[in-house]
C-alpha positions in Angstrom: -22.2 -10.7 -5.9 -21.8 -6.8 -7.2 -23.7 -8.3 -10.4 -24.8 -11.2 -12.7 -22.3 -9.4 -14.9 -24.6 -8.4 -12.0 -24.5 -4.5 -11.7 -27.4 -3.7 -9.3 -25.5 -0.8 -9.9 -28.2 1.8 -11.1 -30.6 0.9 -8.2 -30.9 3.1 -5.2 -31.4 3.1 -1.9 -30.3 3.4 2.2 -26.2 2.8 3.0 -24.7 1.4 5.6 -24.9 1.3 9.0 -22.0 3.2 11.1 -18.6 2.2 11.0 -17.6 -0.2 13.4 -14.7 -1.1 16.1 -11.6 -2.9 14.7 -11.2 -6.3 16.9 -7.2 -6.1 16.2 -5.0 -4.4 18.7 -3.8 -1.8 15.9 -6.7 -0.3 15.3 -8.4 -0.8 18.5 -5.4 1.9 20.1 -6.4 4.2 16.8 -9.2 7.0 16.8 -12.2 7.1 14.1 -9.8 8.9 11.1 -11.1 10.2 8.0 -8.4 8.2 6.0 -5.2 5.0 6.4 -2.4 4.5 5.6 -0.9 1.1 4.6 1.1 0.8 8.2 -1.9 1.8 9.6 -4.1 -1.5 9.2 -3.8 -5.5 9.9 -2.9 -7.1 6.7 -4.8 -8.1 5.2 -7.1 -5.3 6.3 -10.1 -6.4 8.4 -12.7 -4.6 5.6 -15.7 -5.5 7.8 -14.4 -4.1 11.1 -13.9 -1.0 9.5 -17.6 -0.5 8.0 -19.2 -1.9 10.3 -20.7 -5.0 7.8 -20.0 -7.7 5.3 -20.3 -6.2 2.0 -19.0 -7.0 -1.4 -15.4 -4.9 -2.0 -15.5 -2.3 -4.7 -12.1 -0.2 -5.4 -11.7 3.1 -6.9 -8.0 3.2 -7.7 -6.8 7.0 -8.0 -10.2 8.8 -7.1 -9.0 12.3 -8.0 -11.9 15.0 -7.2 -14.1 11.8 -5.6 -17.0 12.6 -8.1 -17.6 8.7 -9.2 -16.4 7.4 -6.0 -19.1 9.0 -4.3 -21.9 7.9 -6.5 -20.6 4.6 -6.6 -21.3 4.3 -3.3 -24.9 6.0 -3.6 -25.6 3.2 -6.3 -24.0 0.6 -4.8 -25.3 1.2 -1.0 -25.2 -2.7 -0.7 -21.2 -2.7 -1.3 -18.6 -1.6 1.0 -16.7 1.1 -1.5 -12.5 1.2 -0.9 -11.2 4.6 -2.5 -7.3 4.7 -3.4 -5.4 7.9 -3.7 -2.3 9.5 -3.0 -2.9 13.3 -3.3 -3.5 14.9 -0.5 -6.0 17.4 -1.8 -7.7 15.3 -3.5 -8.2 13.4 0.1 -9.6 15.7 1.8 -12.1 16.7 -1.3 -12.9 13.3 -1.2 -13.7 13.3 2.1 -16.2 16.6 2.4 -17.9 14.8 -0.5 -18.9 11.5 2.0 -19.4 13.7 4.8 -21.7 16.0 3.1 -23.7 13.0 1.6 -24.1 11.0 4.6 -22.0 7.7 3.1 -21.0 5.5 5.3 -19.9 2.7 3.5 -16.9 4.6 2.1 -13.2 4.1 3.5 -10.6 6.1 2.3 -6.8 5.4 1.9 -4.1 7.1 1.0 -1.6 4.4 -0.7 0.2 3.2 -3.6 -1.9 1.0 -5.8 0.2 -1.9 -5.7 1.2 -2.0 -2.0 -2.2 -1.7 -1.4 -3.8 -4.1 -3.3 -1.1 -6.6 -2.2 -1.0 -6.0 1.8 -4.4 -4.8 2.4 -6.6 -7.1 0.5 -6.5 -11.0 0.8 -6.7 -13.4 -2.5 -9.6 -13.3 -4.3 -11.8 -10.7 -2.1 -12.2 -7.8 -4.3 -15.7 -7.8 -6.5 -14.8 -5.1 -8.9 -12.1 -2.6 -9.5 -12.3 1.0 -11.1 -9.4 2.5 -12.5 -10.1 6.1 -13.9 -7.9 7.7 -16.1 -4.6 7.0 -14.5 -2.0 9.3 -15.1 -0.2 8.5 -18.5 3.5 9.4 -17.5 4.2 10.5 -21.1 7.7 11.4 -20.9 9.9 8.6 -21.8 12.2 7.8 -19.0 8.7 7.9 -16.9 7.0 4.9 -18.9 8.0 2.9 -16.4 5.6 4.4 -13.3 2.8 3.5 -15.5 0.2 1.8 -13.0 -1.0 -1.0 -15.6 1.1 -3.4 -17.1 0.7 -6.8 -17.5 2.3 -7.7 -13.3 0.0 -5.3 -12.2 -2.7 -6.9 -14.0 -1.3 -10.3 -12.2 -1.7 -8.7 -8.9 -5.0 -7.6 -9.5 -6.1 -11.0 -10.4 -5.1 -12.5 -7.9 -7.1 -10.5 -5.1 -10.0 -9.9 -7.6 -12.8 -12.9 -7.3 -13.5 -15.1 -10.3 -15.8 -13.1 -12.3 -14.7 -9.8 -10.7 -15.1 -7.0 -12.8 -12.6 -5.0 -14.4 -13.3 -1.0 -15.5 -10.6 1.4 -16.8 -10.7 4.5 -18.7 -8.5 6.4 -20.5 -8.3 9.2 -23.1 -4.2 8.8 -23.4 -3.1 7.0 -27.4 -0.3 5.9 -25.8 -1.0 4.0 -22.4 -4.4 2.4 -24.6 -1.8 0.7 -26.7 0.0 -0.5 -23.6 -3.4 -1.2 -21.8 -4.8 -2.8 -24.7 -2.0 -4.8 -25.4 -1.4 -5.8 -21.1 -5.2 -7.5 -21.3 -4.5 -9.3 -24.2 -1.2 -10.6 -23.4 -3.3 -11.2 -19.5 -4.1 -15.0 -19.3 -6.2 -14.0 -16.6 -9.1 -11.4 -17.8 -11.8 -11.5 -20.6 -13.6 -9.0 -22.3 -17.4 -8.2 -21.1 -18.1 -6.3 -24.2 -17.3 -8.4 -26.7 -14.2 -5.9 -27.9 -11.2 -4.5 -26.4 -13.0 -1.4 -25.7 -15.9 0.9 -26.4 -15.5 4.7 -27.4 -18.8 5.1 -24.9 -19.9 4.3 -21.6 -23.8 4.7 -21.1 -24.7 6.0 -18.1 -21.6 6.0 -16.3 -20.9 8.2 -14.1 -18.1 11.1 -15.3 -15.4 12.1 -13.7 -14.2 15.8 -13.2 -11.2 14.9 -15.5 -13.2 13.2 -17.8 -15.4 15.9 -18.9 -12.6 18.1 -19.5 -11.3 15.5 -21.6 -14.7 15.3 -23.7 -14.7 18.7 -23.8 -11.2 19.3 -25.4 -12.5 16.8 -28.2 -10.1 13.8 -26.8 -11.6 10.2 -27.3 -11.7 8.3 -24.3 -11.8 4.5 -24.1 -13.7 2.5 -21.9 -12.5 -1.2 -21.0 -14.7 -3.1 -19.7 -13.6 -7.0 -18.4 -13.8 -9.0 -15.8 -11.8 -11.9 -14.0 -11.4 -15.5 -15.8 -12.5 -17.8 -13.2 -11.2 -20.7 -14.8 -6.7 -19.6 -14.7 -6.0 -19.5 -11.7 -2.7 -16.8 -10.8 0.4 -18.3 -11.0 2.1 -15.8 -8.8 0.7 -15.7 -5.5 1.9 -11.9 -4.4 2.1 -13.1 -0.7 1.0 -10.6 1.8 4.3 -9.6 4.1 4.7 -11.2 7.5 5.2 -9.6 10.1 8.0 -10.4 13.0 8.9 -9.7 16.8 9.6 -5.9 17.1 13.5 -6.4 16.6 16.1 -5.4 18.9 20.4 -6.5 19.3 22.5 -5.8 22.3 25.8 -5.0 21.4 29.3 -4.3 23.5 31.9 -2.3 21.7 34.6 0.5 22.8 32.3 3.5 22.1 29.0 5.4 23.5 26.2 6.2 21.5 27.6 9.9 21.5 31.1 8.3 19.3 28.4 6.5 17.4 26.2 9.8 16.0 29.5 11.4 15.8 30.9 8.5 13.0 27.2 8.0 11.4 27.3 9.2 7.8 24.5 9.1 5.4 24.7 5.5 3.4 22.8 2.9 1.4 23.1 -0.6 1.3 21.1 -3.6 -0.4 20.3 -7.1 1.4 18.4 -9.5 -0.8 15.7 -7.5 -2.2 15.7 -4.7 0.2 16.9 -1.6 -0.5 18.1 0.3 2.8 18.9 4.1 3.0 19.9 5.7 6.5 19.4 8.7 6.1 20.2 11.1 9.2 20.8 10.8 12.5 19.2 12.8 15.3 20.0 13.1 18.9 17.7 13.7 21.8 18.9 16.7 24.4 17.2 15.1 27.0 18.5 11.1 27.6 21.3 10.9 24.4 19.7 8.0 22.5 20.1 8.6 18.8 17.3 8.4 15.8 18.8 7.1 12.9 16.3 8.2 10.0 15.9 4.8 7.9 13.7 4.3 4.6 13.2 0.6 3.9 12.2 -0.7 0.2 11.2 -4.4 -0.2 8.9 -5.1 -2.2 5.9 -4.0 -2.1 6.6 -1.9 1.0 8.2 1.6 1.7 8.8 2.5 4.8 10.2 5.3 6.1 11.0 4.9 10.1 13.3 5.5 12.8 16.0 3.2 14.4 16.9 4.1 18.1 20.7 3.7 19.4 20.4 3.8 23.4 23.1 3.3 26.0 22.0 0.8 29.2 23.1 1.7 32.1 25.6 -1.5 31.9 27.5 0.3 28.8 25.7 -2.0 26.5 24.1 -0.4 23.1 20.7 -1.3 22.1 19.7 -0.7 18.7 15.6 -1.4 18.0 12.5 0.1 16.2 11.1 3.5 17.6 8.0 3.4 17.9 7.2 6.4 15.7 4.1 6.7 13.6 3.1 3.2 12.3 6.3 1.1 11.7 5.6 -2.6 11.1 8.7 -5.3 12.3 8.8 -6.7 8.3 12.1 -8.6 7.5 13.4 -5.9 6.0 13.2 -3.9 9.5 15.4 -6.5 11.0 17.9 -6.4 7.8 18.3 -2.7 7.7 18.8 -3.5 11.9 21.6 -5.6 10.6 23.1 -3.4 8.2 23.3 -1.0 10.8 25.1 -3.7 12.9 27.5 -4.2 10.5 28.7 -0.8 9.8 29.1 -0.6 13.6 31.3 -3.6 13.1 33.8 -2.1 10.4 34.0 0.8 12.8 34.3 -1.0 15.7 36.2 -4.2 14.9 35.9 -5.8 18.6 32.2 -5.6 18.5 30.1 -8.3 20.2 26.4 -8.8 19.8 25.5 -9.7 23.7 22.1 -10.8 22.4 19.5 -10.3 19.2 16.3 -11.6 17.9 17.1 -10.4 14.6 15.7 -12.7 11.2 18.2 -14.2 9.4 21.8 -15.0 9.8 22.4 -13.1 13.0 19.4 -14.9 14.8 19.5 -16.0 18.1 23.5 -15.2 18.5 24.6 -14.6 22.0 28.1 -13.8 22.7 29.4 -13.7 19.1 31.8 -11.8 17.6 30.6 -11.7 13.5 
C-alpha cells in the first residue's frame, strides 16, 4: 500500500536495487534504454522485470521538466515510479534528472496517456496516479484532445486499485469546470478532502510550470481523490491481443514491380480500424516493396511497414516487416486485407494460394474472393 490514505510519502530513504532482465522474449532481444515505447513492452508490461522488484505502481502522467517525478521517487523509494510523456525534450530532461540522482526505481515512457494506461498496465495495479497540469487545449475545435473526461476517468479506474489515489492539478477555469464536473458525474472516485478541490497543496512538491503559474497570480486547484472500492468498472478496456505475425500468398497477372507502379496513397475503414497506406518504397537491391501503413484501432497507433515480395514461384507475399517494434494486433491483419482487396479490384483474377489472416479471409486456400 502507497498509504493508509497511507502516504509514507514524506519519509526518506535508500531506492531500489538495479534494474533487472525482462523474462519475455521482447525485451530479453532489447538493450538497457533510457526510455519505451508502447510497441516496445509485453502487455501488460512486466513492471517488475523492468525494476528489478515488486513495488507498488505510481504514475506521473505528462512529467514536463521531471521536477515532481523525480522527488516522488526520492519520497517514495519503496514504490516503483512510471513517468508518462510525449515530448521529447522533456525526456531526455527527465532523464539527466534520474541519472544525476542515482534513482533507480524510475521508468520512463514515451506514450499517449490512454494507450498507455490501457495496454501497459493490467486491471486494478496502479496505487496512485499524478496528473499535473495537463495541457488545457483552450481553442474550441481542440476541446476534444482534453486528457480528462469522464471515459478517461473509466479507464483509470479500472487499472487503478480500490482505494488508489487520485492527484490532479490545474490552474486552467475552464478544464476545472470540466474536471470538476467528470469526478462528479464518475460513479467510480470519491473525494479525500472532503471538497471537490483545495486552492492549496501543503507540502507538495511544485512543478516548473506550476510556479510560473503562482507567480503570474493564476489559482491553481488541487484535486485530491481516490478509487471507490466498492463500483466496480463497468467497462473493462480489454488489453489488445496479439496474433500470429500475418502473412497471404497470392497469384495474380502482375510482379511486385506492376504492383508499386499502380499503388496510390488511400484510406480505408474496417470495423473500428482506421487504415491509411501511405507510400510505397522499393528496395534497389532484391525489388520487394514497403508499403508505409499507419493503423488506428483503438487504443493503438501504429505506424509500420507492409512488405510485397515476389517468390521465386511468381507468387506475391504480402506480411509485416519487421521494422522497429510492430505488434501482429487484428488491425495488422485487416489493413493486410485491405491491401488484399485493392489488389483484387486491380487484379480481378486474383487468388489467395494461402493466408493466416483474422477474420473473414482466414484459413482460405485456393480461393478466389
Amino acid at each position: 500500500m502507497i498509504d493508509g490514505v497511507l502516504w509514507p510519502m514524506w519519509s526518506w530513504g535508500a531506492t531500489a536495487g538495479l534494474a533487472g532482465r525482462g523474462q519475455y522474449y521482447i525485451m530479453g532481444h532489447m538493450s538497457a534504454q533510457e526510455w519505451y515505447k508502447v510497441e516496445q513492452l509485453p502487455w501488460p508490461a512486466d513492471w517488475a522485470a523492468l525494476l528489478g522488484r515488486e513495488a507498488p505502481l505510481v504514475l506521473e502522467i505528462g512529467f514536463g521538466s521531471g521536477l515532481f517525478l523525480v522527488e516522488l521517487a526520492r519520497r517514495l523509494p519503496q514504490a516503483n515510479v512510471i513517468g508518462l510523456e510525449i515530448s521529447l525534450p522533456s525526456l531526455r530532461n527527465a532523464v539527466r534528472k534520474v541519472r544525476r540522482l542515482g534513482l533507480t526505481n524510475v521508468c520512463l515512457l514515451q506514450a499517449d496517456a490512454r494507450s498507455a494506461l490501457q495496454v501497459l498496465f493490467a486491471p486494478s495495479s496502479i496505487a496512485a496516479v499524478f496528473i499535473n497540469f495537463p495541457d488545457p487545449w483552450p481553442k474550441k475545435d481542440h476541446l476534444d484532445r482534453r486528457l480528462i473526461d469522464e471515459r478517461f476517468l473509466s479507464l483509470l479506474a479500472s487499472r487503478l486499485a480500490p482505494g488508489g489515489l487520485l492527484d490532479i492539478a490545474t490552474d486552467h477555469d475552464e478544464y476545472a469546470v470540466q474536471i470538476t464536473n467528470s469526478l462528479l458525474h464518475s460513479p467510480y472516485f470519491t473525494s479525500r478532502a472532503g471538497k471537490v478541490f483545495t486552492v492549496a497543496d501543503e507540502g507538495r512538491v511544485q512543478t516548473k510550470y506550476e510556479q510560473v503559474a503562482l507567480l503570474a497570480g493564476r489559482t491553481p486547484r488541487y484535486y485530491k481523490w481516490r478509487r471507490d472500492e466498492t463500483v466496480a468498472v463497468e467497462e473493462t478496456f480489454p488489453i489488445p491481443k496479439e496474433f500470429a505475425m500475418p502473412h497471404v500468398v497470392l497469384r495474380l497477372p502482375a510482379d511486385v514491380a506492376e504492383i508499386g507502379r499502380r499503388f496510390r496513397p488511400h484510406a480505408v475503414a474496417i470495423e473500428a480500424t482506421r487504415i491509411r497506406f501511405v507510400d510505397a518504397y522499393q528496395s534497389l537491391r532484391d525489388g520487394k516493396l514497403l508499403i508505409e501503413t499507419y493503423i488506428n484501432e483503438e487504443p493503438l497507433l501504429q505506424r509500420l511497414g507492409l512488405q510485397v515480395r515476389a517468390r521465386p514461384t511468381g507468387e506475391i507475399v504480402i506480411s509485416l516487416a519487421e521494422v522497429g517494434f510492430p505488434r501482429p494486433t487484428r488491425g495488422v491483419h485487416l489493413a493486410i486485407m485491405a491491401l488484399v482487396e485493392w489488389l483484387r479490384a486491380e487484379f480481378p483474377s486474383l487468388v489467395v494460394v494461402q493466408t493466416n489472416l483474422q477474420g473473414e479471409h482466414a484459413n482460405t486456400r485456393g480461393q478466389r474472393y
